[in-house]
C-alpha positions, 0 to 999 in steps of 0.5 A, a space after each residue: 723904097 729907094 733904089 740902091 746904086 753901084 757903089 753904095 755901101 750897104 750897112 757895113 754887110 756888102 757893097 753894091 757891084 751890079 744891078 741884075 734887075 731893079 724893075 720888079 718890085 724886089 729888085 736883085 743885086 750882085 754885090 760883095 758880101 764883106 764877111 764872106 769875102 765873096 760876091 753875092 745874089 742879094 734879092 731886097 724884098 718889100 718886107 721883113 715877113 717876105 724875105 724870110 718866107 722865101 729864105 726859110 724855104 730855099 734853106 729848107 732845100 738842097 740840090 744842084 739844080 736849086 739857087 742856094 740861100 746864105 740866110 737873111 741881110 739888113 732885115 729885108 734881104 735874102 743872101 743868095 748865090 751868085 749865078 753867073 750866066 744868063 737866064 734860059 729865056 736870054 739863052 733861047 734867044 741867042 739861039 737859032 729860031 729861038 730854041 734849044 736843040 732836041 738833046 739841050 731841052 731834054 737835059 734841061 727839062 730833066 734837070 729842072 723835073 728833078 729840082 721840082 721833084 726835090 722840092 714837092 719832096 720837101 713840101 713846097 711848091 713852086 708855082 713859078 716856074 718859067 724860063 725867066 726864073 731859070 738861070 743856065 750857070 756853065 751848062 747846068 740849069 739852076 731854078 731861082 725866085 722863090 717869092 711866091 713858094 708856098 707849102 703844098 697844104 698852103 693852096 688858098 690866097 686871096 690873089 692870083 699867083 704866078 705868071 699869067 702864060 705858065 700858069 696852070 688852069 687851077 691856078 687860075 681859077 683860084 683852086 687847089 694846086 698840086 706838084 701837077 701845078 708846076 709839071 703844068 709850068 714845065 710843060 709850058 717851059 719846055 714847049 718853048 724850048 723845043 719851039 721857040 713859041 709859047 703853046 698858048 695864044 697871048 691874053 687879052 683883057 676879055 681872055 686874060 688866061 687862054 689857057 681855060 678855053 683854047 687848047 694848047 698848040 702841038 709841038 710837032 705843029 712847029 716842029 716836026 722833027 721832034 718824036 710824036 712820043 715826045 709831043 704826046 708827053 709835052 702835051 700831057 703836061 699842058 693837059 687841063 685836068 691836073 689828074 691827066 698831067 704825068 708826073 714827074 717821075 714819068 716826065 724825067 724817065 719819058 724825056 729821057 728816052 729820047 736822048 741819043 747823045 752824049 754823057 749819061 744823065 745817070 749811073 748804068 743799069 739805074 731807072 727812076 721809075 723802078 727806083 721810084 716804084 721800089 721806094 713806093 712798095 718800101 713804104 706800104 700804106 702810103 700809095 705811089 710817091 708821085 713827087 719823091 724819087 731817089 733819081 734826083 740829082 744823080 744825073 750829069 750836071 753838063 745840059 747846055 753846051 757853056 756859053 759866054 755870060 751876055 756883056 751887061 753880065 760882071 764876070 766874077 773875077 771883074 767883080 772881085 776887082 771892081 770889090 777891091 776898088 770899092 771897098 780898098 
């Protein structure tokens, strides 16, 4: 597949205005979409079947912290939004000791819980969830690159999927996975947030996913400040049976508890867990609704404090007018 150059004007649809990776096998552009008049997210896939796997299930969903699809392009490409910022991985490292402060990962672990309750919800998994596939847009975490998405009931593949570091210990063995699969993830997610180190060792040719045989390192292990609630709850997110793994609920009301500052994540006097319980006794016969919650997307969108998008980033209004000399 050749590689498209800034510049280049693609099927009369967008014109190509940055590269934002074009490493990977699906390469990623930021390009102005013609029609729409706007820039644009556009993610070249290697088939027609892939792209319109992964516009199908981004259409399927809608929440503030989930990137949003306009559809398919040329065939092979998804349109996205564009989200100006850098990823979480590349916020971290502008951070001192490599991590978020105590209140920044909470939120973002919240808001991220929500999105991936959100998409449990509607019958998806995401399967890889990691601070790379994390974009920070002026505070607010946004979840992207569903290449690898599948429905719940959908769990059996030929091949291994995922990221070798985030991924849970079923899926590594090629089991079934579950909403506990991505909680896994998060957890994961979250360790380095709040540690600035993964809580597994690297992997090796003879122990490709320690994961299965070592047991993770404990947050407070690398910093103690953190509350010994909060590790415990991180590290019942990396535990190695799915059934131990909180879910999301849980997470969401577990990691708030220890916020003591700032805006609220939502309205005065409102609990997810109860409002999750109140739903579960509205629907009788169907047991706890783990993965579905009238919470979502209620909270604040501000989790991070803004940060200059990095100098490779176009910024918006340089894109715009790098448009206007490009297609003028």
């Amino acid at each position: 597949m050749d590689r498209w150059k800034v510049g280049q004007s693609i099927g009369g649809t967008f014109t190509i205005l940055a590269i934002v990776d074009d490493q990977g096998p699906d390469p990623v552009y930021v390009v102005w979409h013609h029609t729409g008049r706007c820039p644009m997210a556009v993610k070249r896939m290697r088939s027609a079947q892939r792209a319109r796997h992964e516009a199908d299930t981004l259409l399927a969903l809608a929440h503030p912290n989930i990137v949003r699809s306009y559809g398919i392009a040329e065939k092979t490409c998804v349109l996205m939004e564009f989200l100006e910022g850098p990823t979480l991985r590349h916020f971290m490292a502008d951070e001192v000791g490599g991590r978020l402060k105590l209140s920044d990962a909470l939120r973002t672990g919240i808001h991220l819980a929500a999105a991936l309750d959100h998409i449990h919800s509607r019958g998806f998994l995401h399967l890889d969830v990691k601070p790379r596939n994390i974009a920070i847009v002026h505070g607010r975490p946004i979840l992207f690159d569903f290449g690898i998405a599948r429905p719940r009931q959908d769990w059996h593949k030929p091949r291994l999927l995922g990221t070798d570091p985030y991924m849970a210990p079923e899926q590594c063995r090629r089991q079934p996975v579950s909403p506990a699969t991505d909680v896994f993830a998060l957890g994961v997610t979250l360790f380095e947030a709040l540690t600035g180190k993964p809580p597994f060792p690297d992997g090796t040719k003879r122990r490709e996913f320690p994961q299965l045989t070592v047991a993770p390192r404990r947050v407070r292990e690398l910093r103690s400040a953190v509350p010994q609630a909060l590790d415990e709850l991180i590290d019942r997110c990396l535990a190695f049976e799915a059934d131990n793994r909180p879910s999301l609920i849980e997470l969401i009301a577990g990691l708030h508890r220890h916020i003591r500052g700032g805006p609220p994540m939502w309205p005065p006097g409102f609990s997810p867990l109860e409002a999750n319980a109140e739903r579960s006794s509205a629907r009788p016969g169907t047991g706890p609704a783990k993965t579905d919650s009238k919470g979502a997307g209620k909270h604040t969108s501000n989790a991070l404090p803004r940060q200059q998008p990095r100098s490779r980033k176009l910024n918006a209004a340089a894109q715009k007018s790098k448009a206007r000399e490009l297609v003028d």
